[in-house]
N, C-alpha and C positions, 0 to 999 in steps of 0.2 A: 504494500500500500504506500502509497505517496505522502509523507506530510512535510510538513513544514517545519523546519527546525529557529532556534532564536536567530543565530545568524542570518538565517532566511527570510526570516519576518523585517528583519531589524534592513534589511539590503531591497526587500520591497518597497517598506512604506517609510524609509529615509533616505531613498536615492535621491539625492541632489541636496540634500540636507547640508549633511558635510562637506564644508570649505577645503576648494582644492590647495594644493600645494605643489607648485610650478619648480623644478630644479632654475637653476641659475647655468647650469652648463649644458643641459639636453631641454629637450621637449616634450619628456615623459610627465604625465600626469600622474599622482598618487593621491588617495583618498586615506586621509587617516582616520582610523573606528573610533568612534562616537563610543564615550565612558555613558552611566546609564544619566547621569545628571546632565552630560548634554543632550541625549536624546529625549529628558522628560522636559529640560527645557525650549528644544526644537517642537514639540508636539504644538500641531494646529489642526485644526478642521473646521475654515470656517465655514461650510457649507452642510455640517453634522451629517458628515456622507457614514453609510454604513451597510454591510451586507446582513441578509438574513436568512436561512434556511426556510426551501419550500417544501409541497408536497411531494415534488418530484426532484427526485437527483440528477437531471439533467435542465434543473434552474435555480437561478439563485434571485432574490427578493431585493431589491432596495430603496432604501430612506434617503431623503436628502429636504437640504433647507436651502431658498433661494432669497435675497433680499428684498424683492418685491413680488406683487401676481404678476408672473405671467406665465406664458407657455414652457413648463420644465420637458426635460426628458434625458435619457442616460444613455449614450453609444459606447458601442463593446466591439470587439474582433479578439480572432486569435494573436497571439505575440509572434512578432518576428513575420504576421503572415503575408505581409504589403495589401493586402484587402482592403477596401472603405469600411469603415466602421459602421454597423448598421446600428439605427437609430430606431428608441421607442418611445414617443410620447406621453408622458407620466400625468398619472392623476392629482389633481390637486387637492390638496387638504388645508387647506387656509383652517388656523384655529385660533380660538381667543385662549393665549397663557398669561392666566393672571389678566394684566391692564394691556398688553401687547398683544398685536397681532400679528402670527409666525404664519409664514409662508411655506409649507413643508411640501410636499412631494414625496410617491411612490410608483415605483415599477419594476419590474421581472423580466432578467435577463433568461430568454431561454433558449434551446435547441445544445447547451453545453455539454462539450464532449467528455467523458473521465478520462483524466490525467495530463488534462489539456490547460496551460496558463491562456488567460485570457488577457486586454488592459480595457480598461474602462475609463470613462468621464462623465459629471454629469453637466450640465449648462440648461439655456432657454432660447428659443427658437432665434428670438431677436439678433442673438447675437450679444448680450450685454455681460453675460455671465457664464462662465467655463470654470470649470473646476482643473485640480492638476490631474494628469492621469494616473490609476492605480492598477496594481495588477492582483491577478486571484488564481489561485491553481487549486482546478478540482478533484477532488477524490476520486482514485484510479477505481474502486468497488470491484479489487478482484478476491481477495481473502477472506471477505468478513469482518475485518477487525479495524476499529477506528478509535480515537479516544479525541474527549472533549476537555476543555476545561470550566471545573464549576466554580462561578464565581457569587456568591450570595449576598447577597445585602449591599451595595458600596456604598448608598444611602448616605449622601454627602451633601452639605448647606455652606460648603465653604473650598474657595480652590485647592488651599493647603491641603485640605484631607482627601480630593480627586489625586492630585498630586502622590501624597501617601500611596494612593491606592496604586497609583501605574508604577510607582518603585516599590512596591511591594509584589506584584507580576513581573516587572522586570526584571528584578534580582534571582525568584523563584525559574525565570526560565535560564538565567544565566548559569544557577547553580546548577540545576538541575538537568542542563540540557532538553527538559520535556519537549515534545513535539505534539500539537493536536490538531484536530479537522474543524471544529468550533467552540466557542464560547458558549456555554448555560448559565442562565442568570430563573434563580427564584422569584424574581421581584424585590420591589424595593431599591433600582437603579438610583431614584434622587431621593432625599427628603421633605422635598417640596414640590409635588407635582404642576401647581399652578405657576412654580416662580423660575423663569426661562434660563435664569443663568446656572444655576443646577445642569438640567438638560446642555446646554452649552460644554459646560465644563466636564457633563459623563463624557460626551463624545470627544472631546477633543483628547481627553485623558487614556479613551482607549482607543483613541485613533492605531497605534501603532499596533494592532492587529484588527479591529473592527473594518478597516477600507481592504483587506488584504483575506482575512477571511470568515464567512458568517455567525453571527448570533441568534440564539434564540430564548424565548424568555415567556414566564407565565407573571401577574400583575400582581402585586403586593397591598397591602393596606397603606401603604404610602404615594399608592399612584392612582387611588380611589377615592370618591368622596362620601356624603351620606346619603343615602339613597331617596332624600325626602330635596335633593339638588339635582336640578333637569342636567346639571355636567356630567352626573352618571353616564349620563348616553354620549356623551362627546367628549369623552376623556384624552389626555395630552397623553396617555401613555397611547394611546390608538394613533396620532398626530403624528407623535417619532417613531412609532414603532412599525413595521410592514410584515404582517404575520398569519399565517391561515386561518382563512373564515370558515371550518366546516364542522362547526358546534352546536350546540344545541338551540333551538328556536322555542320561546316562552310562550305562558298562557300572558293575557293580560295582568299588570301586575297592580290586582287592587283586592290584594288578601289585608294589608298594613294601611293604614293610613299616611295621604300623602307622597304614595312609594309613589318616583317620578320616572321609575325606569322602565323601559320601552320592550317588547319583544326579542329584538338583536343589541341588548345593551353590551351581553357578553361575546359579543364578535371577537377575535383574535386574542381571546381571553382563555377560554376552555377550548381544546381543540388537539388533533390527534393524526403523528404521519409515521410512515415508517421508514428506519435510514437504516441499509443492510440488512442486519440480521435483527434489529429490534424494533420495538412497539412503542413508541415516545409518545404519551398521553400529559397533558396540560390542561390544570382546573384552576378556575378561577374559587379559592375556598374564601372568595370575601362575599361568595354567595348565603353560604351557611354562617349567618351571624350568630356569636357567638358572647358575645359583653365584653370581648379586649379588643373588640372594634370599632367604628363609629355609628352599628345598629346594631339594639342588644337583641334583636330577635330577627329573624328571616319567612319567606314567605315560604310556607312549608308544601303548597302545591306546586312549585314554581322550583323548587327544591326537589319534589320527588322527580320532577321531567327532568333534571340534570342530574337525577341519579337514575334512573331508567339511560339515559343517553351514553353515560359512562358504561352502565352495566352490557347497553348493547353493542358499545365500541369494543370492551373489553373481549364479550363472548365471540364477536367473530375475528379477533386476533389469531394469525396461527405464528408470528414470529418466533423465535427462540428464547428469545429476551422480552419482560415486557418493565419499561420504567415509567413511573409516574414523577411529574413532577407540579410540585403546588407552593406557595409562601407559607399556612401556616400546617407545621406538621402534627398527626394525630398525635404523636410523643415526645411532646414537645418540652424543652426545661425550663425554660421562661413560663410560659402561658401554658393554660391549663385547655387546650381548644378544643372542647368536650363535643361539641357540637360534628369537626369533620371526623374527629375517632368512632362517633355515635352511629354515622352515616356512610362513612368511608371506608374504614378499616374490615368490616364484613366482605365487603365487595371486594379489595382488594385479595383478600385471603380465599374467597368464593374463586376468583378466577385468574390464581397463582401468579399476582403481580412479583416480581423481583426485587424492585427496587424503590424505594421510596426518598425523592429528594426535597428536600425542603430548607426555606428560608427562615424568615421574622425573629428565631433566637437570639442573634448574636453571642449565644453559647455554642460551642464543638460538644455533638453527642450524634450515639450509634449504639442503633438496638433490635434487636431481631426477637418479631415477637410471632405465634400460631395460634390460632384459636384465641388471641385478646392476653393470652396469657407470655410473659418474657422468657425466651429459649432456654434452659441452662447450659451454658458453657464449660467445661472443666478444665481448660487448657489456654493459654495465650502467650504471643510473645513478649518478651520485657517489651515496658513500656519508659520512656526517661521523662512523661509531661502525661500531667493528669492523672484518673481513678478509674478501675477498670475494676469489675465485679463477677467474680467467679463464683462455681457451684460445686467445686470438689469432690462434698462429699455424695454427690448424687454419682452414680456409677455411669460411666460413659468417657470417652476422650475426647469429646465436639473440641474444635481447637479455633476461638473467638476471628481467631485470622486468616482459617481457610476451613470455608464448611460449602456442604450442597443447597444451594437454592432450596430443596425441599426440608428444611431444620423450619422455615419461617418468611417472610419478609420482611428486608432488613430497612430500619428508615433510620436516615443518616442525614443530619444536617449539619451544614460547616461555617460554622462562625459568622464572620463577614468577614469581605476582602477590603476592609479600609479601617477606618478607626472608631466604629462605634461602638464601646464593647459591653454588656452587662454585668459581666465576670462575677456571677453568685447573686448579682444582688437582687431578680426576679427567680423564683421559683414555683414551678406547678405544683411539686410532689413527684411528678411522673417516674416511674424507674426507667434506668437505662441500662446500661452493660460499660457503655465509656461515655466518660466525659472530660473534657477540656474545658476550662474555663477563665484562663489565662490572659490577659489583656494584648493577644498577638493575633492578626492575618492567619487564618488559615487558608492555601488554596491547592482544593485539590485535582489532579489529573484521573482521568475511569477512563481505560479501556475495557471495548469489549470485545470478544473473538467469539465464535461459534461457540466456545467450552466455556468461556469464564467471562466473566466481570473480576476486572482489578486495580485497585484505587490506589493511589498513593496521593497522600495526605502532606501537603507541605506547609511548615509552621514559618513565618517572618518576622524573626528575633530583633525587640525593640527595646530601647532606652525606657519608652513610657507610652503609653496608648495612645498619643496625639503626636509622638515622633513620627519626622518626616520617609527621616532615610533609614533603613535597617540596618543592624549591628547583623546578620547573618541571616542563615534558611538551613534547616535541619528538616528531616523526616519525621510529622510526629506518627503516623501510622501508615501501614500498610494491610490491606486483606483481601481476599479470593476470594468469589462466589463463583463454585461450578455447578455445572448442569450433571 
């Protein structure tokens, strides 16, 4: 399989970044490599370009902002091919953020071949506006096996802490050499859905893999409002984001008083594709209100049609892998979100979900539970960060770090990847098997291959929880899930 290594990334989306350096006695040109602090401070994107995973593997999604209306659209070719770039005229989404009006844009590169680089630009018909070119190289889809990275919560109201967040990716991929096919985000991208400079500042801060290669993402309680406010239905996360509409369609919603939300509220909210060998499912859990959000109850008819919809997405899956992914998780250490365990967690266990990822903690914890009940474990590797809870003396060798799929379904959620941390100081009660609760970045890497899921978990060692630049990156976990 084809990925993308740091290097790679880092020689896409900072070509021409780096100042040349002319000899004095030849004519040879040399570019000298960008330390991570000039490359976070070279980061732009002023046109919040960004790709995103389709239904189809032979398309890619994208977002973009233009500075006034007019006619956008995004031309693509192959690299190197001297072909004209064929041009696709993008939809416009003009939205009110906050007191501003943003001009965004979306469209869908398609007919792309695997393991073919592409370049791309996006601009407006007139003529007034061009972006710089970027390039993308698509997954070759010959072995099954790909790996993403998850990035949870970056949930940032300040440049300093976007900042944080991309030298905290940075250094993880420098350490660690990773290489992945895209970006997962739980929700929770800003802390301020309505306030533009947030948005601004996620994109530019991931520019240096967002323009180069896709994200995909389910919506948080911080990119949602109360449901008793008509922006339910016209949300800025829908504005930046470009993501499949093939979810569930509501009854009228007037179980609640007040509720302002429309039939297709949850458009590219809850929705479900498959890449390779897996089942990638996305729910929108700000459905099921629950009281640690801004409606302490939810419309429970309107709720069973999104658990009917889930149930019938799930039953006709036949992938290898099936992963869910939602913001708040049924086991959760922060919050007690009784409401999607009540509703969610049957279903899942009913139709052998795998994997469960989730955001809104800002605690690191992982837990594998059957039947409602937590797996026993009797074996695990050392651990150098955090508490890890074994079952000894029950007879068995499950070994916490490499078990079969059929023990349970494991839900794992990882920190966040910037500086917002709660480290203890919210708790459910909930049991886990591991938890982290250290004021450090977690980010971590999931492959998956035909046999396994395997995670590796990278911790970004910090002076202090609002520190900018890390002191190091260590492994704080590693574990297998086979088939």
């Amino acid at each position: 399989m084809k990925k993308i290594s740091l290097i790679a990334i880092l020689a896409l989306v900072l070509f021409g970044m780096a100042s040349c350096q002319k000899s004095t006695t030849t004519t040879t040109t040399t570019t000298a490599p960008l330390s991570i602090p000039e490359i976070v401070s070279a980061l732009d994107n002023p046109y919040n370009v960004a790709l995103f995973l389709t239904e189809s593997k032979s398309s890619l999604g994208i977002n973009f902002e233009l500075p006034s209306e007019t006619e956008g659209y995004v031309e693509y070719r192959l690299v190197n091919s001297g072909g004209e770039f064929l041009r696709v005229i993008a939809t416009n989404k003009t939205s009110q953020i906050g007191s501003k009006t943003v001009y965004l844009y979306e469209a869908t590169m398609t007919g792309l071949n695997s393991a073919s680089t592409y370049e791309y630009r996006v601009g407006n018909t007139v003529g007034d506006y061009v972006s710089d070119t970027f390039t993308t190289t698509m997954n070759n889809f010959e072995d099954g096996t790909f790996t993403f990275m998850y990035l949870a919560d970056p949930q940032e109201n300040t440049e300093f802490g976007y900042m944080a967040y991309a030298y905290g990716i940075l250094n993880v991929l420098q350490t660690s050499e990773a290489a992945f096919d895209f970006a997962l985000y739980p929700g929770d991208l800003v802390n301020d859905a309505d306030v533009r400079s947030e948005w601004n500042w996620f994109f530019q801060y991931s520019s240096f893999f967002l323009t180069s290669k896709p994200m995909i993402a389910t919506i948080g309680n911080h990119e949602s409002f109360n449901i008793t406010d008509d922006r339910i239905n016209h949300l800025e996360f829908d504005a930046y984001l470009n993501l499949p509409n093939n979810g569930p369609i509501y009854d009228t919603f007037d179980e609640l008083e007040n509720d302002a939300r429309n039939t297709h509220f949850d458009d590219g909210k809850t929705y479900s594709f498959n890449y390779e060998n897996t089942h990638f499912l996305f729910i929108d859990t700000e459905v099921f209100c629950d009281g640690t959000t801004l409606c302490g109850s939810y419309d429970v008819s309107n709720g069973e049609i999104l658990k009917t919809w889930i149930e019938n997405d799930l039953s006709n899956n036949d992938m290898t892998w099936t992963v869910v992914v939602l913001h708040r998780g049924p086991y959760s250490l922060s919050y007690d979100t009784h409401s999607v365990r009540e509703n969610l967690v049957p279903i899942f266990e009913q139709y052998g979900v795998d994997l469960v990822l989730s955001g809104h903690d800002h605690q690191y914890s992982r837990a594998v539970y059957q039947n409602s009940v937590m797996t026993p474990f009797q074996t695990s590797s050392e651990i150098a960060y955090g508490e890890i809870s074994l079952f000894p003396e029950i007879s068995g060798d499950l070994n916490f770090n490499q078990y079969p799929s059929s023990v349970g379904v494991t839900y794992f959620s990882s920190n966040t990847a910037s500086t917002k941390f709660y480290a203890g100081d919210k708790s459910s009660g909930i049991d886990v098997q591991y938890r982290f609760l250290d004021e450090m970045p977690v980010i971590p890497f999931i492959t998956i291959t035909n046999d396994s899921i395997h995670v590796v978990s990278y911790v970004v060692l910090k002076d202090s929880a609002f520190a900018v630049v890390p002191t190091g990156v260590e492994i704080l976990e590693e574990f297998t899930i086979t088939k």
